[in-house]
C-alpha positions as CSV (number, residue, x, y, z in Angstrom):
1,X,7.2,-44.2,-24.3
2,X,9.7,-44.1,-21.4
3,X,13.6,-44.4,-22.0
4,X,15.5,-45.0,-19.3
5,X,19.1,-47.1,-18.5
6,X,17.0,-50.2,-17.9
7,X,14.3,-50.5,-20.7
8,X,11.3,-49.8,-20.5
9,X,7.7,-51.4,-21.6
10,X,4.6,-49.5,-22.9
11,X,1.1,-50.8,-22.3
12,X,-2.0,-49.6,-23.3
13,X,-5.1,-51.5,-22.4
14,X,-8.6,-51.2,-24.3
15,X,-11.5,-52.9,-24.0
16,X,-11.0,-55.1,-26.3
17,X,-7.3,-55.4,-27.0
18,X,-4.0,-54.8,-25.5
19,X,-0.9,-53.4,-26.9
20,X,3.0,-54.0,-25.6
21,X,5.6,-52.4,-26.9
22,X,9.3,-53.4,-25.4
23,X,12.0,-50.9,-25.5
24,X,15.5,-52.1,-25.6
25,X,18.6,-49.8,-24.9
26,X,22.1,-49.3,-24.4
27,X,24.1,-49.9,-21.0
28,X,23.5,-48.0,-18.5
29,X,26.9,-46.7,-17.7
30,X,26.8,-45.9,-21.9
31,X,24.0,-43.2,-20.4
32,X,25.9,-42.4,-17.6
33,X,28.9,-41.4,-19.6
34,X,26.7,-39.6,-22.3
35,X,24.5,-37.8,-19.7
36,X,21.6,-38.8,-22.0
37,X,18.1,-37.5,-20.1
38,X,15.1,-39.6,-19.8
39,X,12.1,-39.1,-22.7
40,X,8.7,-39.9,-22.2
41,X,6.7,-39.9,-25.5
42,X,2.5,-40.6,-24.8
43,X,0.7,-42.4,-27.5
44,X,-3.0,-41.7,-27.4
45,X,-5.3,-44.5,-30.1
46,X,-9.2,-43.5,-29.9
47,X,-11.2,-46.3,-29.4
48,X,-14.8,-47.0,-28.6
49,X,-15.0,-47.3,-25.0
50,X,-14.5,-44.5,-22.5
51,X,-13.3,-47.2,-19.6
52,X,-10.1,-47.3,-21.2
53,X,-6.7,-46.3,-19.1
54,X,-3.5,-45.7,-19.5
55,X,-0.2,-47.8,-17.6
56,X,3.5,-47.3,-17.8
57,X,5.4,-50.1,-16.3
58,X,8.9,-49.7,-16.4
59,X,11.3,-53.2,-16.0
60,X,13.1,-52.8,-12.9
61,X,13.6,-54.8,-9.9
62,X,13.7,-51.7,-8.0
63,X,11.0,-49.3,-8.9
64,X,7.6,-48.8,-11.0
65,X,6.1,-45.7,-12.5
66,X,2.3,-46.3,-12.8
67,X,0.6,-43.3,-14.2
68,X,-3.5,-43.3,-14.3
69,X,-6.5,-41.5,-15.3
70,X,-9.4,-41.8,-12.9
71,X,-11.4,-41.0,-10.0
72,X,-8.4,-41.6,-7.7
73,X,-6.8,-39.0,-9.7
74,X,-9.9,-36.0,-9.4
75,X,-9.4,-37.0,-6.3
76,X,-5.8,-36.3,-5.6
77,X,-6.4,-33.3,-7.7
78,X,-9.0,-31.6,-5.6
79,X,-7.0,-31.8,-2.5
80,X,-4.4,-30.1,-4.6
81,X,-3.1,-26.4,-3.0
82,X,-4.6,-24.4,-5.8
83,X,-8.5,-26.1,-5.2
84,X,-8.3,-25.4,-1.6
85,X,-7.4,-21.9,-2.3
86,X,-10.2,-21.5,-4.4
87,X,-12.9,-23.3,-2.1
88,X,-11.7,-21.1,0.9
89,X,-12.7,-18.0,-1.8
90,X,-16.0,-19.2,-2.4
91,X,-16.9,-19.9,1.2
92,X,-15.7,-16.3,2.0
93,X,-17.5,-14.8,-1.0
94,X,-20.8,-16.9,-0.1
95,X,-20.3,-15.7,3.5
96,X,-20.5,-11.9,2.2
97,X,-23.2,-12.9,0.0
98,X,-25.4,-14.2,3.5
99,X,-24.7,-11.2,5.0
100,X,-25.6,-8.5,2.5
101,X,-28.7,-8.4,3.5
102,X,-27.8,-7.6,7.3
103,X,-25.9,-5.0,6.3
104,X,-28.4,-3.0,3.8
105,X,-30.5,-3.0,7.0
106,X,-27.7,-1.4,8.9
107,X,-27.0,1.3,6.4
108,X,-30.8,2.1,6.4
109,X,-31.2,2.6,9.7
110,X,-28.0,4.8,9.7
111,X,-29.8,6.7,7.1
112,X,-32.1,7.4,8.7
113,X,-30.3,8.5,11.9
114,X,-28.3,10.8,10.4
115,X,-30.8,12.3,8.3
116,X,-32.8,13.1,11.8
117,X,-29.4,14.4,13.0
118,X,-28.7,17.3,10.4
119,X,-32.4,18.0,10.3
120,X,-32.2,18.6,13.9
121,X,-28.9,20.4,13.9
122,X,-29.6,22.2,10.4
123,X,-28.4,25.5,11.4
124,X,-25.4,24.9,13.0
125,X,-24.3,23.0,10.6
126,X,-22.3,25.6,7.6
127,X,-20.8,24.8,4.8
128,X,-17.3,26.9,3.9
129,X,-16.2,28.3,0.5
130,X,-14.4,27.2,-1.7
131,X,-10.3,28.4,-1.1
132,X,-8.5,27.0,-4.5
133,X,-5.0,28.3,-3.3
134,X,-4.1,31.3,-0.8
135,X,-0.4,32.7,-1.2
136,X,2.2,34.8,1.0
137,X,5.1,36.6,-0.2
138,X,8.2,36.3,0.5
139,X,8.0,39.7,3.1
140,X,4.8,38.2,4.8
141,X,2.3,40.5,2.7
142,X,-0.8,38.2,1.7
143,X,-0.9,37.8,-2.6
144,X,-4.7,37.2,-2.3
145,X,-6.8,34.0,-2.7
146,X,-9.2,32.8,-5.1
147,X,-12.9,32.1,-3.9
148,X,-15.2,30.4,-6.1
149,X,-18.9,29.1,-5.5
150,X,-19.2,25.8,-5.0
151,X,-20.1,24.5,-8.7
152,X,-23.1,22.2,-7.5
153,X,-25.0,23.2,-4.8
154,X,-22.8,22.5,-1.9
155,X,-24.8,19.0,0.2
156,X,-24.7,19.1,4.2
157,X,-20.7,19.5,5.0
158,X,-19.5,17.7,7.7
159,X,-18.8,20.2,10.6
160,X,-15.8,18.2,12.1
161,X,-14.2,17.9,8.3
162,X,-14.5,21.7,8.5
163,X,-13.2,22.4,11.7
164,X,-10.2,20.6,10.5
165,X,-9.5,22.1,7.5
166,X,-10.3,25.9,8.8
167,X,-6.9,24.6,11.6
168,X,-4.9,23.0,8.7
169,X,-5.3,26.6,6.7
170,X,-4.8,28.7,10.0
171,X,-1.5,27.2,11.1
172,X,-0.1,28.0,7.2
173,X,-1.1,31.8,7.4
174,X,0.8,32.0,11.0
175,X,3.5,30.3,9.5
176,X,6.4,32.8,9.7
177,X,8.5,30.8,7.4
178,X,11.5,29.9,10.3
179,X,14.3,32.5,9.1
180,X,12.4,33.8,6.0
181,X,14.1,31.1,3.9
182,X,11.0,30.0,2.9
183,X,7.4,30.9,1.5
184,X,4.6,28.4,2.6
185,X,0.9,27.8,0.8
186,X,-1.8,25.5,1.0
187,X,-4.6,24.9,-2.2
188,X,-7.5,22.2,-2.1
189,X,-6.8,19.6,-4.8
190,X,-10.4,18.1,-6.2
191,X,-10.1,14.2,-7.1
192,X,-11.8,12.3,-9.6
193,X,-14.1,10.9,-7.3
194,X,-15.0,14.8,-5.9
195,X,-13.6,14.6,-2.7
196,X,-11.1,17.9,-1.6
197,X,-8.2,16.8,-0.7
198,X,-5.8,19.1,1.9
199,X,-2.5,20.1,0.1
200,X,0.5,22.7,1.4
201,X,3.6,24.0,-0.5
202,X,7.2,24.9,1.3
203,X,9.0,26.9,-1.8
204,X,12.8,28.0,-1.0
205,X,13.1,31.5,-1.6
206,X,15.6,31.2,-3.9
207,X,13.8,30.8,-7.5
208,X,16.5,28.2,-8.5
209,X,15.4,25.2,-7.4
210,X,17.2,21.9,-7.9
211,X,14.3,19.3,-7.4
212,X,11.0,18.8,-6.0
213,X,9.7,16.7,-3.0
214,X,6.4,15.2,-2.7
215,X,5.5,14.3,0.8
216,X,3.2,11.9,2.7
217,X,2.6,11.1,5.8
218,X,1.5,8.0,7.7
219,X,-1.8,7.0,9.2
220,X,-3.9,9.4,11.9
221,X,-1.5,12.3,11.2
222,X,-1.5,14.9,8.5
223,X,1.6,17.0,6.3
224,X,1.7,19.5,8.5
225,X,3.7,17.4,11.1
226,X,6.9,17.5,8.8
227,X,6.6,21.1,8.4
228,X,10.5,21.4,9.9
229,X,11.7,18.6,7.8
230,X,10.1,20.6,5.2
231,X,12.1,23.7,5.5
232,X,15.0,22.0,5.9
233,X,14.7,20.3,2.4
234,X,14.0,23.9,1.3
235,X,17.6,25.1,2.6
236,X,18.9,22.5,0.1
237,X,17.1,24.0,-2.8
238,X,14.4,21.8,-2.8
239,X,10.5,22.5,-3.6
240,X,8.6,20.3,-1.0
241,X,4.6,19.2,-1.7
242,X,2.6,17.9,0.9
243,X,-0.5,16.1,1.0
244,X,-3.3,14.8,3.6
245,X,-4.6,12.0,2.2
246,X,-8.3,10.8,2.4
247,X,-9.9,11.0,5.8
248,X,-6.6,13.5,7.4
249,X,-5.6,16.6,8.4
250,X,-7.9,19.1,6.3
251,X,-9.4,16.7,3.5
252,X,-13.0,15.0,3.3
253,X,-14.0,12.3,5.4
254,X,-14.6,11.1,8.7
255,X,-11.1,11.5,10.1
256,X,-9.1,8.3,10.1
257,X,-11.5,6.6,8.2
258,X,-10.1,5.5,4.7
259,X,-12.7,3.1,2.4
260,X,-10.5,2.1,0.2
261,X,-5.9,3.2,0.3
262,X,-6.5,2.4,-3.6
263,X,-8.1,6.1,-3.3
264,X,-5.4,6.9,-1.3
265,X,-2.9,6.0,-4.2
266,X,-4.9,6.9,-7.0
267,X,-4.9,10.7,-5.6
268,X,-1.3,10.5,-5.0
269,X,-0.7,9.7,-8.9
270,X,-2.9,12.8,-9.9
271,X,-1.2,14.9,-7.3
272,X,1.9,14.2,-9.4
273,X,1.0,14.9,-12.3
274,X,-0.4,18.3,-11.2
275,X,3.3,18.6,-9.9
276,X,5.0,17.6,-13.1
277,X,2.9,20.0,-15.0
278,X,3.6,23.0,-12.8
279,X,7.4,22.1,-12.7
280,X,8.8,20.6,-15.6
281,X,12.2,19.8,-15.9
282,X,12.6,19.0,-12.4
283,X,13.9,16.1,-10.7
284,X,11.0,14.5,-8.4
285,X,11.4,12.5,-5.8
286,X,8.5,11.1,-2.8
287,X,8.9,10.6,0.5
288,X,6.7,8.5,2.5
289,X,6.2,7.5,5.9
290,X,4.8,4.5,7.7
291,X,1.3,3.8,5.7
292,X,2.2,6.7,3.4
293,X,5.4,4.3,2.3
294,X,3.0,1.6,1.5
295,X,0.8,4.0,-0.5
296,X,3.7,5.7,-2.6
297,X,5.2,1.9,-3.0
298,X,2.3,0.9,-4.4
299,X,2.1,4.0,-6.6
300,X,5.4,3.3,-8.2
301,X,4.5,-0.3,-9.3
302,X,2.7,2.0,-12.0
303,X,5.2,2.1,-15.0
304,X,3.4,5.5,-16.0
305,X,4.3,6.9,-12.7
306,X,7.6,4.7,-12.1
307,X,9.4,6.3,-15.1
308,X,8.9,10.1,-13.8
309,X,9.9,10.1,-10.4
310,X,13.3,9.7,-9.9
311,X,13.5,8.1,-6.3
312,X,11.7,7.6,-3.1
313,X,12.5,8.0,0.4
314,X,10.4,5.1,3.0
315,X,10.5,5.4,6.7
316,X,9.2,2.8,8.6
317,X,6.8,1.5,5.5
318,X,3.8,-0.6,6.4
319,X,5.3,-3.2,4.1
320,X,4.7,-5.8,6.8
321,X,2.4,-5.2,9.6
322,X,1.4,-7.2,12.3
323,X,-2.4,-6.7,13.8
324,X,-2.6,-6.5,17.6
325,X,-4.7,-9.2,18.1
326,X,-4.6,-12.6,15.5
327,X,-8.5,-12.3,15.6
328,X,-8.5,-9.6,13.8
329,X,-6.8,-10.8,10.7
330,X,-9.6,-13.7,10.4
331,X,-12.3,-11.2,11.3
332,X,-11.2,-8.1,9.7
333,X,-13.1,-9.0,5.9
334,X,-16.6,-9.6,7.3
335,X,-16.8,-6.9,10.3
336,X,-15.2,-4.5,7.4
337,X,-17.9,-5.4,5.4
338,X,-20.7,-4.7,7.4
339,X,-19.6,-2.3,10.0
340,X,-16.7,-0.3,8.2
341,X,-16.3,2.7,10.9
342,X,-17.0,0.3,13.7
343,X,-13.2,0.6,16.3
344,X,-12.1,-2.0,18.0
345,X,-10.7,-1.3,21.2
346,X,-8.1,-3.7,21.3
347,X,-7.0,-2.3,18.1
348,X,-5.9,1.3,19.8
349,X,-2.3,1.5,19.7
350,X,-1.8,5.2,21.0
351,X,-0.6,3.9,24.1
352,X,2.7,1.9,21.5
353,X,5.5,3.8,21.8
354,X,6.5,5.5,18.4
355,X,9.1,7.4,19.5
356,X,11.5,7.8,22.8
357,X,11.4,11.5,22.9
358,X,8.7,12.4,25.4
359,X,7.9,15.8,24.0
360,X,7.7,14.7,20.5
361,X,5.0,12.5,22.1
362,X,3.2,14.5,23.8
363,X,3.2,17.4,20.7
364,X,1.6,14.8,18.5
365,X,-1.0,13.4,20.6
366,X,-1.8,16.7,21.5
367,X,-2.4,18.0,18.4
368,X,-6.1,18.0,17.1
369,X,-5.5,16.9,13.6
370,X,-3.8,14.0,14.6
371,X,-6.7,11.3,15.3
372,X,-5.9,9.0,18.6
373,X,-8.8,6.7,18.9
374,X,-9.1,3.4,18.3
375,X,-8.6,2.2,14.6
376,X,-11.8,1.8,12.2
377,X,-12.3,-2.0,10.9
378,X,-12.0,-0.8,7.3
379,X,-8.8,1.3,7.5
380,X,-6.7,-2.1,9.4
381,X,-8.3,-3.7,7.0
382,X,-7.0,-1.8,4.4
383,X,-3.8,-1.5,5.8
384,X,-3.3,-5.1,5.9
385,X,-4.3,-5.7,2.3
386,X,-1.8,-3.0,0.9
387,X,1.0,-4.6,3.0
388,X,-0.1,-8.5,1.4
389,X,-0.2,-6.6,-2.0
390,X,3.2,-5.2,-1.5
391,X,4.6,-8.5,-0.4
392,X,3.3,-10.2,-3.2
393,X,5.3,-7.5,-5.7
394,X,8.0,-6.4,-4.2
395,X,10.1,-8.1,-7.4
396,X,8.4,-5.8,-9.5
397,X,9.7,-2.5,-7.6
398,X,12.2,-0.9,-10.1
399,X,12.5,2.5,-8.8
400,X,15.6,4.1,-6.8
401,X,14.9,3.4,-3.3
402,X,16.0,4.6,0.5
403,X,14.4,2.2,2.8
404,X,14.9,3.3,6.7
405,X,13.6,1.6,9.6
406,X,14.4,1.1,13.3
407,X,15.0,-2.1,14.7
408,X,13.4,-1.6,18.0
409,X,10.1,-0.5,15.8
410,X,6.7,-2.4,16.8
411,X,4.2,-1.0,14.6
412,X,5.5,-2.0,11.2
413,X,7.7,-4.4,10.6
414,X,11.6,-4.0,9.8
415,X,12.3,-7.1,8.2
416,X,9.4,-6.4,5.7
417,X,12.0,-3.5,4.8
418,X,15.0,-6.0,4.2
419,X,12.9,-8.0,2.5
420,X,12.5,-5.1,0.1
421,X,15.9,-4.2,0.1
422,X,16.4,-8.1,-1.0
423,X,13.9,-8.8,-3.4
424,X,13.1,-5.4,-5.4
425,X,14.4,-5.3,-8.6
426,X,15.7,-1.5,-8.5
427,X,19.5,-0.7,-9.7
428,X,19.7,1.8,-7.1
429,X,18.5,0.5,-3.6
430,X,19.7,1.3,0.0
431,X,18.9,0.4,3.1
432,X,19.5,1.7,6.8
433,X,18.7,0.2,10.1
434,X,19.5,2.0,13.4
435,X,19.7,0.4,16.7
436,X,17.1,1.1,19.0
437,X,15.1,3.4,17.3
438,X,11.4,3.3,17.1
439,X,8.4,3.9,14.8
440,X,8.6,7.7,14.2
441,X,12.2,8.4,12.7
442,X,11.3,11.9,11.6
443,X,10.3,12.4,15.6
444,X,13.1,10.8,17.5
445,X,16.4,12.2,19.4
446,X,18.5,11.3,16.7
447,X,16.2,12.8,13.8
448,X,19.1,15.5,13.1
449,X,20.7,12.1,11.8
450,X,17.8,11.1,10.1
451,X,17.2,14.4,7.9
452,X,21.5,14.3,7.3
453,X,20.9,10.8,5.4
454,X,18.0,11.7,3.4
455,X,19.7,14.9,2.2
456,X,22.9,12.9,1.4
457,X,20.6,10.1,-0.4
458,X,18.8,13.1,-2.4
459,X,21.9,15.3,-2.8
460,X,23.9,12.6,-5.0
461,X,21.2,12.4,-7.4
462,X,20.5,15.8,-8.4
């Protein structure tokens, strides 16, 4: 039943009767005064036919409600938002499902390749052993380092994975600590999944330390880059952690390769609570840059992890990200799929500027840990699924936040960062924009004004 200021009448048509049922009301300016809503009450009557419908007709000169059950209704219905949504999932799934078979036959055949490869190459191929942590004094005299056979018998290693990590430890044990204000370490950090992940410690000398720092860096670099940044954290009694995630610097995998960033974040949360066991008491906070932004982001949306760290600091966060060629977002799932570690060649941003300091450009490109080819499918794939994740949650991000990002920045977005800023639901949230400045904050001219905000940030909350 319908009320409205005019009356209403309510029909209900059967196969082999009709019912009417008039309605009479007040005034309508008695419902105008009394702000009196409209009620619709249904009446359902079972009777023997299924033909039967359903019509409200409402006595007005001006309009008529007709509501009606029916194929024209399905059919309004599947055109709905929601349907097409899910018919565009089942194409794509029954895509992927056509092309599984292509790509077993790819995988075999790389099988086999590589199989001939290392058979070929068997003896120059060497596995190293396993360093759990290696230690320097404060003075520069070596504490000693704990070597342990490998606990299974160690499979073919890749030489290029060690290459890198042999560089990652080298450039820790020449590490004179600046002015002797600080000790730094490295250790190998297992994951669940039995990868070894690259890790490295920057300890003030000073044993009273007022909070710790968990660092990660963006994609194709590796910790080591912030190794400055790092010591100057330690001058401010801080304990900083770094980490190379999957694929970087000195950790397993084919470098800049990443199969899933949910690896990526699900190491990060172990890595803390290795830290929070070996520190307790102390304030932690993360700082993340570029994709490493997007991977401790999407950490924090874990309550577990959420109520332990006490803030984080994003620079440049892949939040929003925008592929360098359209195609790629429509094409991305299915090459992904079946050729993970193929590189597109329009995909290689090296030659995007990051920074306007030409030495800081050409220290990082030079460097052999940092990778400057052209992107594998999977990892902008993955990239672009974290960011759409992100997006889709940012309301759900509680913890203290620093969000900073230059405006002139063309490998991640900066209004993805105000949109943060806006839409998180954190009590303690900041945001800073500077003029000009591109991708690599940490790397610019004006990093000495960089650093000076985080420490403020950090400072008033310890």
């Amino acid at each position: 039943m319908i009320c409205s200021s005019r009356g209403t009448i309510l029909i209900y048509r059967g196969k082999d009767s009709t019912f009417r049922l008039p309605v009479r009301v007040s005034s309508s300016n008695q419902f105008r005064n009394n702000n009196l809503p409209i009620t619709v009450t249904t009446f359902r009557r079972s009777l023997p036919s299924s033909s039967s419908s359903m019509a409200v007709e409402t006595m007005s000169d001006t309009s008529t409600l007709l509501l009606t059950s029916g194929a024209s209704g399905r059919v309004r219905a599947l055109f709905s938002m929601r349907e097409l949504k899910r018919l565009v999932t089942i194409i794509h799934a029954l895509i992927l499902f056509i092309l599984l078979p292509f790509r077993v036959v790819v995988w075999r055949r790389r099988s086999g390749a590589v199989a001939i490869r290392d058979e070929k190459q068997e003896r120059k191929v060497w596995s190293p052993p396993q360093i759990v942590v290696r230690k320097r004094g404060a003075g520069g005299s070596e504490s000693g380092c704990s070597v342990a056979p490998p606990s299974v018998p160690a499979a073919v290693v890749d030489e290029e994975v060690a290459v890198r990590r042999e560089l990652a430890m080298r450039r820790v044990l020449e590490d004179e600590g600046g002015d002797g204000s600080s000790v730094r370490d490295f250790s190998l950090f297992p994951t669940k999944r039995g990868d070894t992940l690259f890790t490295q410690s920057w300890s003030p000398v000073s044993p009273n330390h007022r909070g710790l720092i968990v660092l990660l860096h963006g994609l194709n670099e590796h910790s080591g880059r912030y190794s400055d940044f790092a010591k100057q954290l330690n001058a401010n009694g801080f304990k900083v952690y770094g980490i190379d995630w999957i694929g970087h610097g000195g950790s397993d995998g084919l470098h800049a390769y990443v199969p899933s960033l949910d690896y990526a974040v699900e190491d990060l949360k172990s890595f803390l609570e290795k830290v929070f066991t070996e520190n307790p008491g102390l304030p932690c906070f993360c700082i993340g840059h570029s994709t490493g932004g997007a991977i401790i982001l999407k950490a924090m949306l874990d309550p577990k992890i959420e109520s332990r760290v006490s803030g984080i600091v994003l620079t440049s966060p892949a939040v929003g990200v925008q592929p360098s060629h359209p195609i790629f977002t429509v094409l991305a799932p299915i090459v992904a799929f079946l050729l993970p570690r193929y590189q597109f060649s329009a995909a290689n941003k090296k030659g995007m500027p990051v920074s306007r300091d030409p030495q800081a450009l050409v220290t990082k490109y030079s460097d052999p840990l940092v990778f400057t080819g052209s992107i594998r499918v999977k990892t902008g794939y993955e990239i672009l699924r974290i960011a759409a994740h992100l997006q889709q949650n940012l309301n759900k991000v509680k913890v203290p936040f620093l969000v900073m990002h230059g405006t002139a920045d063309t490998v991640t977005d900066p209004n993805a960062s105000k949109r943060l800023y806006e839409e998180a639901s954190s009590s303690d949230k900041s945001i800073k924009l500077f003029d000009g400045l591109l991708h690599d904050l940490l790397f610019e001219p004006e990093r000495e004004i960089i650093a000076g905000v985080i420490l403020d940030w950090l400072n008033q909350r310890v």
